[in-house]
N, CA and C of each residue as an Amber inpcrd file, in Angstrom:
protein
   615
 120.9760000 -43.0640000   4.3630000 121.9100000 -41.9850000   4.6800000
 121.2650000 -40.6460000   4.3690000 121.4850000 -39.6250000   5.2530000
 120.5600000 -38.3800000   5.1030000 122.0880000 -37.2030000   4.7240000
 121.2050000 -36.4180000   3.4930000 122.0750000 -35.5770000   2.4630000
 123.1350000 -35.2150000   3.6900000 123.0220000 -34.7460000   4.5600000
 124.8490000 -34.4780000   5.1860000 125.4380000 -35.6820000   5.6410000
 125.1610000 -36.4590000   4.7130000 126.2330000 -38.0190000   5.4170000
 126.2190000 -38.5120000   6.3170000 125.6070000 -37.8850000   7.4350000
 125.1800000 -38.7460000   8.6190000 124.0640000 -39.7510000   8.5320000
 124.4380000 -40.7020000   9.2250000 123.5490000 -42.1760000   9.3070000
 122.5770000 -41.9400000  10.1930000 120.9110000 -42.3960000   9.8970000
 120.4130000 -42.5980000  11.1680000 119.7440000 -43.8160000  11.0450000
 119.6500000 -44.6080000  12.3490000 118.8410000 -45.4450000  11.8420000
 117.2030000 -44.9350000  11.8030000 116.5230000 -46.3620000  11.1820000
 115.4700000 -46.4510000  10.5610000 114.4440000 -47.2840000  10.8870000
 112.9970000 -47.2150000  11.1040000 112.6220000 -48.2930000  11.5730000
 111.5230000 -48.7540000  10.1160000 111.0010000 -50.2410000  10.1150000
 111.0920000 -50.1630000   8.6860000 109.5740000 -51.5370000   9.3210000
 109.0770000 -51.5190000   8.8490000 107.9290000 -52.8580000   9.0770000
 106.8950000 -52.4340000   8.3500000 106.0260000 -54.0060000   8.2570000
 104.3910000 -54.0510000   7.4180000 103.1500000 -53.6060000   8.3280000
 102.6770000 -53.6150000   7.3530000 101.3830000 -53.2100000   8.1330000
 101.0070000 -53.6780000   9.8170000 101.2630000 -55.3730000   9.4940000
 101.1570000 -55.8210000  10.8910000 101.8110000 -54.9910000  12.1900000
 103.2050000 -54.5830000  11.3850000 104.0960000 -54.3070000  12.7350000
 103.6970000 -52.8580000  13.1940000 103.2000000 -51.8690000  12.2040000
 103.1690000 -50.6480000  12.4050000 101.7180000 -50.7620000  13.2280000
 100.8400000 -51.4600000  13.0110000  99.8570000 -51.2520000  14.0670000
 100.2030000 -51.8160000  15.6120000 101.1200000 -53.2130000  15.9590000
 101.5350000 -53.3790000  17.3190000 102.3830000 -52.4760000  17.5850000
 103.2490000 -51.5330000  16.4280000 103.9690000 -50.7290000  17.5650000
 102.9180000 -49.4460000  17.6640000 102.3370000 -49.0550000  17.3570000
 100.8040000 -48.1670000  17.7140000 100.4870000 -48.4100000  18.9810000
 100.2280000 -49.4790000  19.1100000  99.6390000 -50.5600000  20.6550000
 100.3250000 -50.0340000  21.5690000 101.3260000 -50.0570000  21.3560000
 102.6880000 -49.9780000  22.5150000 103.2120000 -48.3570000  22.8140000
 102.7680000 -47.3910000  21.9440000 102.9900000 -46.1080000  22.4620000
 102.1090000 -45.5590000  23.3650000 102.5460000 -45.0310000  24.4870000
 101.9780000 -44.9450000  26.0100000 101.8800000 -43.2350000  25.8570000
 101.5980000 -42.6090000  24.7170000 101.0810000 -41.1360000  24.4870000
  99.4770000 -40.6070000  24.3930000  99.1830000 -39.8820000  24.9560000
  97.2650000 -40.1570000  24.9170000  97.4450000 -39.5520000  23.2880000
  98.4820000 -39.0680000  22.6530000  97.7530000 -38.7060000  21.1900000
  97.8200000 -39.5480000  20.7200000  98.3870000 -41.3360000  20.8320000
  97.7930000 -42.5420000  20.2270000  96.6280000 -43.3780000  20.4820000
  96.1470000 -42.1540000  21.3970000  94.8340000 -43.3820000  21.9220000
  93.5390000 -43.5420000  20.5550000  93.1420000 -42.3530000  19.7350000
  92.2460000 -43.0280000  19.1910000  92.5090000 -43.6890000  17.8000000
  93.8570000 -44.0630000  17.3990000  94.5030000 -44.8230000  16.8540000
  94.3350000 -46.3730000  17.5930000  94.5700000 -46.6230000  18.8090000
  94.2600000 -47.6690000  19.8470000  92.7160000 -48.0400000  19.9230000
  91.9900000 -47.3920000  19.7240000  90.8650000 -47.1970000  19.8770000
  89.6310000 -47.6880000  18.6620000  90.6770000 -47.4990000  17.0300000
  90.2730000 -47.4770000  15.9520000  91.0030000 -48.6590000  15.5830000
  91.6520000 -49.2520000  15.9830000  92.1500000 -50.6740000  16.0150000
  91.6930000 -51.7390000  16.9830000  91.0370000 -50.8770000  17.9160000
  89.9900000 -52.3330000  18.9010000  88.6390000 -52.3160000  18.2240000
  88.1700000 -51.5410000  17.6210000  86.9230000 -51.4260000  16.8890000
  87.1090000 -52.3080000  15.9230000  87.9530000 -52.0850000  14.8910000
  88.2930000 -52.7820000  13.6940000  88.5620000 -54.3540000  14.4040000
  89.4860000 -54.6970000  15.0370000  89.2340000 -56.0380000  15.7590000
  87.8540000 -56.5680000  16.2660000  87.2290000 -55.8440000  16.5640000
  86.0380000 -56.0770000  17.3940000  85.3360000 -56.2300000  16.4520000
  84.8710000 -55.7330000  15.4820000  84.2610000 -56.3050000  13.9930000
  84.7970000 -57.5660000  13.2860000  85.8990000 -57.4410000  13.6070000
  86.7560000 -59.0400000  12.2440000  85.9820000 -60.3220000  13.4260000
  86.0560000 -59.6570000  14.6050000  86.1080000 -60.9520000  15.0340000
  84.3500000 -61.2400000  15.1320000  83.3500000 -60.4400000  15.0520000
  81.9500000 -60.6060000  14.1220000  81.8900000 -61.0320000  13.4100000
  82.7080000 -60.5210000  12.1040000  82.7650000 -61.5130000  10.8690000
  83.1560000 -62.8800000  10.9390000  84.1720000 -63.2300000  11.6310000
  84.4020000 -65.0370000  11.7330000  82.9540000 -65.5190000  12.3830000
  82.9560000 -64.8450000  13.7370000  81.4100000 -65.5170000  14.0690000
  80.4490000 -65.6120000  12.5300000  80.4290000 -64.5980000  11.9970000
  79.0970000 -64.6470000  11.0850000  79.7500000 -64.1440000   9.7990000
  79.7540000 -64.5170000   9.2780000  80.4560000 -63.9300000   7.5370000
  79.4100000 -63.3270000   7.4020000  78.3920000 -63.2830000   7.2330000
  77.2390000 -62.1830000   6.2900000  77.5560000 -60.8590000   6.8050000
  78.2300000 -61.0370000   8.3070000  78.3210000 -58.8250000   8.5650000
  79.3700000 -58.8430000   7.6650000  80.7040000 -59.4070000   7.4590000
  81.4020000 -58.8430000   6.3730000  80.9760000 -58.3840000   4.5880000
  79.8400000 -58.8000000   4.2360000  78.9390000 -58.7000000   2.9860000
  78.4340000 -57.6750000   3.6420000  77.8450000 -57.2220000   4.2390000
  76.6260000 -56.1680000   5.0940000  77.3130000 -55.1900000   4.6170000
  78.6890000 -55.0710000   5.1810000  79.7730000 -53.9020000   5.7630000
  80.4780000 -53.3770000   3.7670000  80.4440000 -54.4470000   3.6820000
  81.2390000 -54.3780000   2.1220000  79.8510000 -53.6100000   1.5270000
  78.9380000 -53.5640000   1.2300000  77.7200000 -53.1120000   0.6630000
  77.5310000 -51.5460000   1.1160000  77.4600000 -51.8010000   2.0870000
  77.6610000 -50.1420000   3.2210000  78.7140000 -49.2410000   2.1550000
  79.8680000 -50.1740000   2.3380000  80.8460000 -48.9000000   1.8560000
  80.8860000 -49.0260000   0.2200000  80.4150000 -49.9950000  -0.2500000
  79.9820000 -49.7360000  -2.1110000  79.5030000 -48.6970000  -1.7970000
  77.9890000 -48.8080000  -1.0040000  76.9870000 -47.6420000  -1.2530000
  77.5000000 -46.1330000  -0.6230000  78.4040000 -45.9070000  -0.0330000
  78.8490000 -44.7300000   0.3300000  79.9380000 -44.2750000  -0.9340000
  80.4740000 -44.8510000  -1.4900000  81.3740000 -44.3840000  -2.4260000
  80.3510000 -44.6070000  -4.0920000  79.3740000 -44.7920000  -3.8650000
  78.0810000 -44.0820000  -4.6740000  77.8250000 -45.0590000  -6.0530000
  78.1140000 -46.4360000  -5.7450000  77.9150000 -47.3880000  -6.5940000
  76.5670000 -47.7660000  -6.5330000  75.9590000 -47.4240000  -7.7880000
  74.3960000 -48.6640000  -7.4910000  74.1390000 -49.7800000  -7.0670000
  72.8360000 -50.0540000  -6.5600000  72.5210000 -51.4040000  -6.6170000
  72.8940000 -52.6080000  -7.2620000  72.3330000 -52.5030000  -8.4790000
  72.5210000 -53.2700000  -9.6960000  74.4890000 -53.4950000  -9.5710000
  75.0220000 -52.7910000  -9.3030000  76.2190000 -52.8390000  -9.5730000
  76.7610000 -53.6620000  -8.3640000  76.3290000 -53.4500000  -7.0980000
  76.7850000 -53.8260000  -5.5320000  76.3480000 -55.6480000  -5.8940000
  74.8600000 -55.6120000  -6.5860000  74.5270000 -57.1280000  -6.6560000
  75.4240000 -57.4150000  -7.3790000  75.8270000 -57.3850000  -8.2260000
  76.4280000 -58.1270000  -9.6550000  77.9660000 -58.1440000  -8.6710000
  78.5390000 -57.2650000  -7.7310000  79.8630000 -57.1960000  -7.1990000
  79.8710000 -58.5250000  -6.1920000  78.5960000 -58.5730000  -5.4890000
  78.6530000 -59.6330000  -4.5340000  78.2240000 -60.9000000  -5.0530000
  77.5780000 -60.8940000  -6.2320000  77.0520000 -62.2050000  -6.6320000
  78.7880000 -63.0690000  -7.4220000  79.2830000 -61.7440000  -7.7190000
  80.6250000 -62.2280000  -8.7920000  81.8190000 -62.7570000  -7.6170000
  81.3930000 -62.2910000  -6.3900000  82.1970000 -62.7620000  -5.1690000
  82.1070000 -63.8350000  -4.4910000  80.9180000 -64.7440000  -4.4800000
  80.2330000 -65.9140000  -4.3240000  80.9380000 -66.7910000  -5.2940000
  80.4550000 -66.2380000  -6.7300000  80.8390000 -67.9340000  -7.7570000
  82.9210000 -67.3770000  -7.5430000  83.1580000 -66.4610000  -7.0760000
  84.9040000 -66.3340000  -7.1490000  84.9910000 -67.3920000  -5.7060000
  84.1860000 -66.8530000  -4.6170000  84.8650000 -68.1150000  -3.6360000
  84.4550000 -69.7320000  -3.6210000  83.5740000 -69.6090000  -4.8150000
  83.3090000 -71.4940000  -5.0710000  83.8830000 -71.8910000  -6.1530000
  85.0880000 -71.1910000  -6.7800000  86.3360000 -71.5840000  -7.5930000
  87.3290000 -71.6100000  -6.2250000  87.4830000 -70.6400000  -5.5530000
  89.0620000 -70.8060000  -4.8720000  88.7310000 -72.3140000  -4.3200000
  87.2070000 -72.5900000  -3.7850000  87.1990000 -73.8180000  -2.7570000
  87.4470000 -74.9830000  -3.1090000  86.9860000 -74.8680000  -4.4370000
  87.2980000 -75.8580000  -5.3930000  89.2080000 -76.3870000  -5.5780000
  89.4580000 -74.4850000  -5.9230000  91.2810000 -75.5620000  -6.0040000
  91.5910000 -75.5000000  -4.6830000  91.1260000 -75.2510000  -3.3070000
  91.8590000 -75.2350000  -2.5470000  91.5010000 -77.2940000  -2.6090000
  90.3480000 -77.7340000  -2.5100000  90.4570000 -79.4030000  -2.7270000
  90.6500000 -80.2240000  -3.1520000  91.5220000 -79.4460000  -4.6170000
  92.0890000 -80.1020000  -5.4420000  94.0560000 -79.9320000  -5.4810000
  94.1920000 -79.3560000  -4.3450000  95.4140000 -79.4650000  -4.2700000
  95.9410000 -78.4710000  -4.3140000  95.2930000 -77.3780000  -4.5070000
  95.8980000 -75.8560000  -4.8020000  95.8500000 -75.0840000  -4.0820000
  97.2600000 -74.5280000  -2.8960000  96.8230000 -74.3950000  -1.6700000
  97.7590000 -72.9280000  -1.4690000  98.7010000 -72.4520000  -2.5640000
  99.3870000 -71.4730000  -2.2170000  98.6310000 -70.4900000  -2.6110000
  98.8740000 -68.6650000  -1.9360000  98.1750000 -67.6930000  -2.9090000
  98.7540000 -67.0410000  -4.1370000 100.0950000 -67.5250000  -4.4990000
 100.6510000 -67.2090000  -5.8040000 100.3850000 -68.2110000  -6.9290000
 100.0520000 -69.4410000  -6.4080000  99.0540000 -70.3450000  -7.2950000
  97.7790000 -69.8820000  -7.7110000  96.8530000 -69.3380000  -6.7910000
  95.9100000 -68.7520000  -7.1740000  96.0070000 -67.5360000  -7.5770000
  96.9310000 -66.5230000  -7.7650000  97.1970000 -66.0460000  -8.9020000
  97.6450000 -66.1850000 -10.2130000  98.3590000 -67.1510000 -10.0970000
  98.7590000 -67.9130000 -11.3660000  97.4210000 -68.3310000 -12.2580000
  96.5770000 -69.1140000 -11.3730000  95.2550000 -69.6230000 -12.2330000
  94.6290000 -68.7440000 -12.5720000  94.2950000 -67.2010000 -12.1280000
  93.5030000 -66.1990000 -11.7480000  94.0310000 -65.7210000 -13.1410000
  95.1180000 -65.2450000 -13.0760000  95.4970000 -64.4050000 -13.9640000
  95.2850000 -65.4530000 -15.6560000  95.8590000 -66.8480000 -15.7100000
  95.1320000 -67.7280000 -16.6210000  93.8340000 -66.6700000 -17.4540000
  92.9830000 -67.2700000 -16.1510000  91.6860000 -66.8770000 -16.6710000
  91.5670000 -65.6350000 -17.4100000  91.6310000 -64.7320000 -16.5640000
  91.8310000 -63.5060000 -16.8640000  92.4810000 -62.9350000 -18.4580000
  93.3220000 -63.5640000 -18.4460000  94.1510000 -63.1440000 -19.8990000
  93.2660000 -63.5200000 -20.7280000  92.9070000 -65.1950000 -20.5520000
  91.9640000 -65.6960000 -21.5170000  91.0760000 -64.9980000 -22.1310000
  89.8840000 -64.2920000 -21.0280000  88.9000000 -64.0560000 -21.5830000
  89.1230000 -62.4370000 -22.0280000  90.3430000 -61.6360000 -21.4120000
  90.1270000 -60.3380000 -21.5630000  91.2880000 -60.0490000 -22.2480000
  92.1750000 -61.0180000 -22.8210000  92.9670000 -60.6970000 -23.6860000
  94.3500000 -59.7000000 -23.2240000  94.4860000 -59.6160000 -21.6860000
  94.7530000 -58.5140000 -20.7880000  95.5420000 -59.4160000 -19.5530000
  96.2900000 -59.2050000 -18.6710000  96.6010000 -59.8200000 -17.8640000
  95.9480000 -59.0080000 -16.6270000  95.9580000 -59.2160000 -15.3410000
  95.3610000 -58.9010000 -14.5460000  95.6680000 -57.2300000 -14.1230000
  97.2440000 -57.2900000 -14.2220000  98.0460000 -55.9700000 -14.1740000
  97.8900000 -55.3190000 -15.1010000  97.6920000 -55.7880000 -16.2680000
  97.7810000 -54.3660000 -17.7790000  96.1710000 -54.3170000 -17.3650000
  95.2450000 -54.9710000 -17.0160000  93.9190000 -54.5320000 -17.1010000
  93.5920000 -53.1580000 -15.8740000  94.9000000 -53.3700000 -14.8090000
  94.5820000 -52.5130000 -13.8270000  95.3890000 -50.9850000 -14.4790000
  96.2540000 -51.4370000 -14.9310000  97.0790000 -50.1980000 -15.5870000
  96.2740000 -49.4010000 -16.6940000  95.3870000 -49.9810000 -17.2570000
  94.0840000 -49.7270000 -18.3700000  93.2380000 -48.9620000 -17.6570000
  92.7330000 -48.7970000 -16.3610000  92.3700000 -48.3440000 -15.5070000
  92.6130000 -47.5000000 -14.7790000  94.0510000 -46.8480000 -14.9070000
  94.8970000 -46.3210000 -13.9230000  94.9630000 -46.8070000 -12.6030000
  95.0900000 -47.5980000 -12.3650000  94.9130000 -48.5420000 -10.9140000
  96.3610000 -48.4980000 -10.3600000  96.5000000 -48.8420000  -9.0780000
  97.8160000 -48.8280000  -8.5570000  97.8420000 -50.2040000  -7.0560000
  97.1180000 -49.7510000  -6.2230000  96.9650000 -50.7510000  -5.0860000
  95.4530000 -51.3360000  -5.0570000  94.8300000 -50.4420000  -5.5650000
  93.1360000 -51.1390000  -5.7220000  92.6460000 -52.1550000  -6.1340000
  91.5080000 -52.6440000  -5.4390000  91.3300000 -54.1720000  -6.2760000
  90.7080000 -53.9220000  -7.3600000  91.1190000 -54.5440000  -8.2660000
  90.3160000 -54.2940000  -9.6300000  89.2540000 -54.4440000 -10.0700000
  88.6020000 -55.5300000  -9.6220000  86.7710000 -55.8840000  -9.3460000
  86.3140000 -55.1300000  -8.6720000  86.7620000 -54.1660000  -7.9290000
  85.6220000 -53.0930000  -7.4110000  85.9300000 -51.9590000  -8.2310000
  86.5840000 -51.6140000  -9.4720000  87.0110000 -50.8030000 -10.6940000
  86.4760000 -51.0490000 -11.7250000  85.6870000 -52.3710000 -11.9050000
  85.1150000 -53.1640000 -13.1280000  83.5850000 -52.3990000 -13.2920000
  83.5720000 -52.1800000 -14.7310000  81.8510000 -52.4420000 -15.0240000
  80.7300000 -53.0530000 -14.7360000  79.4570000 -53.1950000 -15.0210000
  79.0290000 -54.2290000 -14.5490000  79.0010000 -55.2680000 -15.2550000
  79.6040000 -54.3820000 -17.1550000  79.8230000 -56.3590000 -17.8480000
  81.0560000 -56.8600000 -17.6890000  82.2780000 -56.1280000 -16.9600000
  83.2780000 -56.9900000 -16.8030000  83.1150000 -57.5730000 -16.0160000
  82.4670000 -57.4430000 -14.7770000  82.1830000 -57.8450000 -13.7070000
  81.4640000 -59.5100000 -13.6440000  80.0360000 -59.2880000 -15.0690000
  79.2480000 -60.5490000 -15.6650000  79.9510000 -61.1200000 -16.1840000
  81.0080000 -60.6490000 -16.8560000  82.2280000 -61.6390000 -17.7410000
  83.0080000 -62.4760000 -17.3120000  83.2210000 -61.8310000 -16.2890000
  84.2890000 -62.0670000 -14.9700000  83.5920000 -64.0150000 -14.2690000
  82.7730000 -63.0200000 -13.8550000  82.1320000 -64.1590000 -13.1730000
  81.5090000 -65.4490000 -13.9790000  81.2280000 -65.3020000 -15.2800000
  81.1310000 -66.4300000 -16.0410000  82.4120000 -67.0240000 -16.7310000
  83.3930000 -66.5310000 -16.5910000  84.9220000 -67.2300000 -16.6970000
  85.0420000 -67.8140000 -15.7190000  84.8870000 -67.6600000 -14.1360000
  85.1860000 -68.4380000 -13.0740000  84.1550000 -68.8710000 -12.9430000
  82.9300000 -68.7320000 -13.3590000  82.0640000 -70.1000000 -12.9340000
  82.0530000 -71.2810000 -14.1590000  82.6920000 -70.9780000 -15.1780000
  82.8120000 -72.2510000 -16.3550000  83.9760000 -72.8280000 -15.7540000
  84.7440000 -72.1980000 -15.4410000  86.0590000 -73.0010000 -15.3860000
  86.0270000 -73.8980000 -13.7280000  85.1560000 -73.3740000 -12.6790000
  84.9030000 -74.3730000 -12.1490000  84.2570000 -75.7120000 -12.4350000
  83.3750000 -75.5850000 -13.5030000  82.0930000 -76.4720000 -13.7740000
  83.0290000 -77.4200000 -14.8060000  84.0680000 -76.5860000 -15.5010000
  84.7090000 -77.6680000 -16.3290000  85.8620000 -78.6420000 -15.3520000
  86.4810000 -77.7040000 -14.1600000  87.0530000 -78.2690000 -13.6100000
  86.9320000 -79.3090000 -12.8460000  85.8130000 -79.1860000 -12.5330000
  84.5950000 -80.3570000 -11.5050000  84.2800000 -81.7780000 -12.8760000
  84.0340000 -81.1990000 -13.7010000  83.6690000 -82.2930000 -14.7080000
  84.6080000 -83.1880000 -15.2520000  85.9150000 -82.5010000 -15.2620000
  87.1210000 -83.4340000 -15.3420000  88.1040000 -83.6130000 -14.5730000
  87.2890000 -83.5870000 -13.6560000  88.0320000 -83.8800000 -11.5660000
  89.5510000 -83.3740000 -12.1890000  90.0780000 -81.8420000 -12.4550000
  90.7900000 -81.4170000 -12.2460000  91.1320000 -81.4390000 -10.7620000
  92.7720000 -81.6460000 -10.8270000  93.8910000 -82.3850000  -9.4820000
  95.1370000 -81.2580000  -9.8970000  95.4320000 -80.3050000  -8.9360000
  96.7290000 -80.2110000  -8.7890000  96.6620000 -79.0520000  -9.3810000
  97.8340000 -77.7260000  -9.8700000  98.0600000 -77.0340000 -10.3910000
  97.9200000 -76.7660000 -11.6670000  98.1930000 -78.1120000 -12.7020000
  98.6690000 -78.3740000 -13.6780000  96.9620000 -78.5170000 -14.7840000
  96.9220000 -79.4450000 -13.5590000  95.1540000 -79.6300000 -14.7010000
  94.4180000 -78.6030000 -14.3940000  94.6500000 -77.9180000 -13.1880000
  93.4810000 -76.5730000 -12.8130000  93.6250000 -75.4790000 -13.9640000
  94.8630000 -75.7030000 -14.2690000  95.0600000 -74.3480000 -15.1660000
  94.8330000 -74.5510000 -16.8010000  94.7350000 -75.8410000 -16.9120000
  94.3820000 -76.1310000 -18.4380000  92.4650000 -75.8030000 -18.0590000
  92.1590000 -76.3860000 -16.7960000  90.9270000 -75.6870000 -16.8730000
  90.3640000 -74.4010000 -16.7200000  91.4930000 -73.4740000 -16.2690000
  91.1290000 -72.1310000 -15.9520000  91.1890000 -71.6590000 -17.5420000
  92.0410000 -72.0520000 -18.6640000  92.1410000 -71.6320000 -20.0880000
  91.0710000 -71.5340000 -20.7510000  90.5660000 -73.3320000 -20.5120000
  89.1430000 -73.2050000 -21.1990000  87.8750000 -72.8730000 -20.1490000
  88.0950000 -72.5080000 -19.1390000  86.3420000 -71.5860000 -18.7210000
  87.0820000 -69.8460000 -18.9090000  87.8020000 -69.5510000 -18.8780000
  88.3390000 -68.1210000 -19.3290000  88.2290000 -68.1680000 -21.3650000
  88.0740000 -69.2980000 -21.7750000  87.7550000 -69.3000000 -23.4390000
  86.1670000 -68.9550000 -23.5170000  85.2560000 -69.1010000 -22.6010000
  84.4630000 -69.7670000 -22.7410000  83.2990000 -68.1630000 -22.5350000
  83.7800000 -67.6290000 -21.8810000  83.9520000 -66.2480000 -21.3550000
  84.1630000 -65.6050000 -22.8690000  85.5950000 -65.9520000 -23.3080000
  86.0600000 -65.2980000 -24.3770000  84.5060000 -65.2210000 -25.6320000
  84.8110000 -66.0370000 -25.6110000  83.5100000 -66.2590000 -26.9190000
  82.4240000 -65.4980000 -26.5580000  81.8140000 -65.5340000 -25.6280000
  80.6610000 -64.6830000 -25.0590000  81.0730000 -63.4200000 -25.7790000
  81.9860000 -62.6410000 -24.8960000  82.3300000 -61.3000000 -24.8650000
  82.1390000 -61.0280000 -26.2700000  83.3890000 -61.5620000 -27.5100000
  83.4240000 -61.2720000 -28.6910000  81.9180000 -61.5170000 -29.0870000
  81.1580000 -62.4750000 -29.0640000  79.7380000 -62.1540000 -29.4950000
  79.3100000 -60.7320000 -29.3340000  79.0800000 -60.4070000 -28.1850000
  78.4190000 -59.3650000 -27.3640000  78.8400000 -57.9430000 -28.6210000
  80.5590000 -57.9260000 -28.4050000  80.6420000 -57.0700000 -29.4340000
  80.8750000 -56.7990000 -30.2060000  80.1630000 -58.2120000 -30.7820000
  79.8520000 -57.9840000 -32.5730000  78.5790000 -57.5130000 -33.1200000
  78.2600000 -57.7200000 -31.9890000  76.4530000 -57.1370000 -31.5810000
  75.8910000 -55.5530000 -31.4030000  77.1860000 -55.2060000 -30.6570000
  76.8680000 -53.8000000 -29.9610000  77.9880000 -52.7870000 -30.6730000
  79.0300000 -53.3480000 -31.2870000  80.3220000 -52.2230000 -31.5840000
  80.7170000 -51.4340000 -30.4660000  81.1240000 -52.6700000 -28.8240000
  81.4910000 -51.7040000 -28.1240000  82.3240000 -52.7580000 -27.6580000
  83.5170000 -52.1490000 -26.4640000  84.6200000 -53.3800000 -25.9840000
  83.8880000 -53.1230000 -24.7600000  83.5390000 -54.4140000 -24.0320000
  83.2640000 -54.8890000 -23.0160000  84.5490000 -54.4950000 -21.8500000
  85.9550000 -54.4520000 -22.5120000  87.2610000 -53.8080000 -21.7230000
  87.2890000 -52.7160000 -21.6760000  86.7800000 -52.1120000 -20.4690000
  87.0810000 -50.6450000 -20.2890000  88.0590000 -49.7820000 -19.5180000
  88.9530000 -48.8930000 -20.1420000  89.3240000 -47.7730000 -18.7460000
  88.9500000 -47.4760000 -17.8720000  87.1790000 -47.1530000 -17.6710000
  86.8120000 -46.0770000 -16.8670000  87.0850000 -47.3790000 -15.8410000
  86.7800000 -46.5040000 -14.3880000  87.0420000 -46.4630000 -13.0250000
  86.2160000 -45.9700000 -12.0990000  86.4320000 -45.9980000 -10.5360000
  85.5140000 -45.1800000 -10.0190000  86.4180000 -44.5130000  -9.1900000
  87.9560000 -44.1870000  -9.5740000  88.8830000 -43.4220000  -8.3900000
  87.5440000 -42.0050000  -8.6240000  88.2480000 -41.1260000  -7.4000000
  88.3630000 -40.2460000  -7.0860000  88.9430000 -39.0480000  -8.3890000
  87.8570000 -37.7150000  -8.6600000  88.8050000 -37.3420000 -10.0760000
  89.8140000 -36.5700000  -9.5790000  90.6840000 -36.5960000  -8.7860000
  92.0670000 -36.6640000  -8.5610000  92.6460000 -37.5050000  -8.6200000
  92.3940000 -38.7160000  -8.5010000  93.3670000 -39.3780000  -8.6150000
  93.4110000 -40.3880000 -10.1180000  92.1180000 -39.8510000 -10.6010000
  91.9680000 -40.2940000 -11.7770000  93.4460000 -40.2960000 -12.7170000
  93.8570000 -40.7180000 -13.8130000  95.0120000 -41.0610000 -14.5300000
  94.5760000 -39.7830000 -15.7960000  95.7070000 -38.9840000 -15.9400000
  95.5920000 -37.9060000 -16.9230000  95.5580000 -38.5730000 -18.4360000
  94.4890000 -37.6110000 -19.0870000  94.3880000 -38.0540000 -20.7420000
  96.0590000 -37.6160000 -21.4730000
């Protein structure tokens, strides 16, 4: 309802819908909107042919938003052992994506003492993925929580939801222990705030 009480309607849809109704406006000022959505199609459908342009393309835009090397490897290598855990529970029975948040976040708490959301809120994060916000030792941490907890999960032919997640506890423990070594070593937390927003949109002290 708009402040003088009159009703109007509203049109209201996701992402999906707001780009087909894009499609469908017959105005030349939607054409390179039309235009920037056959491109973007015209690439996804490269990537199914060939997954490596989607790694190519992901690297491209690390390196334009001014992430190092060292950092882009450690992002894509931590993206590899993450999709030979999902493949894993997807064959063990674990087939929803709020399941694999459920296990995800498991892990996660485990080793960072943090749930997936307070770690993004630690960050000032809002819609961003949080692994491209990570350090490069959360990032190493990261990825040795999901690669133990596959290796434990494989070793005790974890089945189903139930056993995946007693194994996501202990390869997210396993992680744990590392980390606390590390900084008993260095006197530093491996859990950090910093970020790589934009310093506008950075989160005020």
């Amino acid at each position: 309802m708009l402040t003088n009480g009159k009703n109007r309607k509203t049109l209201a849809g996701n992402v999906k819908d707001v780009f087909r109704l894009i499609q469908s406006i017959p105005s030349p000022k939607a054409e390179p909107f039309k235009q920037w959505l056959a491109k973007v199609g015209y690439e996804r459908m490269q990537e199914i042919n060939d997954p490596s342009l989607s790694m190519d393309r992901a690297r491209e835009n690390w390196q334009k938003m001014g992430r190092s090397e060292k950092w882009i490897q450690q992002r894509m290598t931590g993206q590899e052992t993450r999709n030979k855990l999902t493949d894993y529970w997807k064959e063990s029975g674990v087939k929803k994506q709020d399941e694999f948040a459920f296990l995800t976040n498991i892990i996660h708490k485990e080793w960072t003492n943090l749930t997936v959301k307070e770690h993004k809120n630690l960050k000032g994060l809002k819609t961003q993925n949080l692994r491209d916000h990570m350090s490069e030792a959360e990032l190493i941490f990261t990825a040795l929580a999901e690669l133990s907890t596959r290796q434990i999960a494989s070793s005790e032919e974890a089945k189903g939801l139930d056993e995946n997640a007693s194994a996501s506890k202990k390869g997210g423990s396993v992680a744990k222990n590392a980390r606390k070594e590390l900084e008993s070593k260095t006197g530093k937390s491996v859990i950090t705030e910093e970020n790589f927003l934009p310093p506008s949109k950075k989160k005020k002290k």
